[in-house]
N, C-alpha and C positions, 0 to 999 in steps of 0.2 A: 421434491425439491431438497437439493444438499447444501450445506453448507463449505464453503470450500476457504482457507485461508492460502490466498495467493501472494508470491512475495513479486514485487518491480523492483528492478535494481535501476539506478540512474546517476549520472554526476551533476554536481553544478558548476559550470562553465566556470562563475563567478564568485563563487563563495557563495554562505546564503547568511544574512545577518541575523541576527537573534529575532527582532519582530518577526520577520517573515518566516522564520519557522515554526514563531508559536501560530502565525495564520495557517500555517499549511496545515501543523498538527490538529488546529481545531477544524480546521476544512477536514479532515479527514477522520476526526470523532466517529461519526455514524459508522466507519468501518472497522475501526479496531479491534484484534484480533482476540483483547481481553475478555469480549466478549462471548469466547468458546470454549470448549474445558480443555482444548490443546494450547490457550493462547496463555488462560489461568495460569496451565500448569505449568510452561516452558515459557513465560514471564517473556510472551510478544511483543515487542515495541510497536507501534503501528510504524512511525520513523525513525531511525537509525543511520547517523553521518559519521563517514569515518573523517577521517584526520585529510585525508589526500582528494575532502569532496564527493566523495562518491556515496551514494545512501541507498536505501533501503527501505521500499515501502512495505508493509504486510500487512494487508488487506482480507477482512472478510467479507466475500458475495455469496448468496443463493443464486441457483443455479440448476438445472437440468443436469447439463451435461461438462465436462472438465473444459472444452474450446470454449463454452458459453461465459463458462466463471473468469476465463483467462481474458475473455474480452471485456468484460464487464468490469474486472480490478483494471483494466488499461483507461476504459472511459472515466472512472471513480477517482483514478490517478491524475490525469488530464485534466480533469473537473480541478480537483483540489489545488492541483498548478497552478491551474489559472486565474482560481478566485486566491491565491497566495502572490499575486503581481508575476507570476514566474511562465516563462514560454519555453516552448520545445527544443528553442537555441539557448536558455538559458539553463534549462533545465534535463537535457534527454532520457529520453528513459529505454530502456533494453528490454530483451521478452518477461513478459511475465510468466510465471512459473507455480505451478500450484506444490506447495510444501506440506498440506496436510489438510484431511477432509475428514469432517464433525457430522455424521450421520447416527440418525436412531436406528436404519436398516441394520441387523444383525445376520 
């Protein structure tokens, strides 16, 4: 099993107000990236909004294989959406993409 930190980029339709992104942030605790010594060191946000709505999830899954980790931060993603009041029309998200893998294999 690897560890994979995957980023989802997405907009929100509507803005997203200050509550709902401390829900989403805590929805998304269990994946945070700080948790890895790439997240440590290059000081990962798990979420990141720019100015024009558009944001940035970076997510850490275990995982097999790189298709498995990229589906797994989409569902992680979804999850945290959802329990954040925010739906796929309010919220979409784009591919997920893996930016850097936290392994002991040498």
């Amino acid at each position: 099993m690897t560890t994979y930190v995957i980023s989802v980029p997405g907009t929100f339709t509507t803005g997203i107000a200050d509550d709902t992104r401390g829900r989403l942030a805590r929805a998304l605790r269990p994946a945070d990236p700080h948790g890895t010594r790439m997240g440590s060191a290059e000081d990962l946000d798990v979420l990141s909004v720019n100015e024009d709505n558009t944001f940035t999830l970076r997510l850490t899954v275990d995982a097999d294989t790189g298709p498995h980790a990229e589906q797994e931060a989409r569902r992680v993603a979804d999850s945290a959406l959802r329990d954040a009041g925010l739906d796929e029309g309010s919220a979409p998200l784009g591919p997920a993409v893996i930016t850097g893998i936290d392994s002991e294999v040498r």
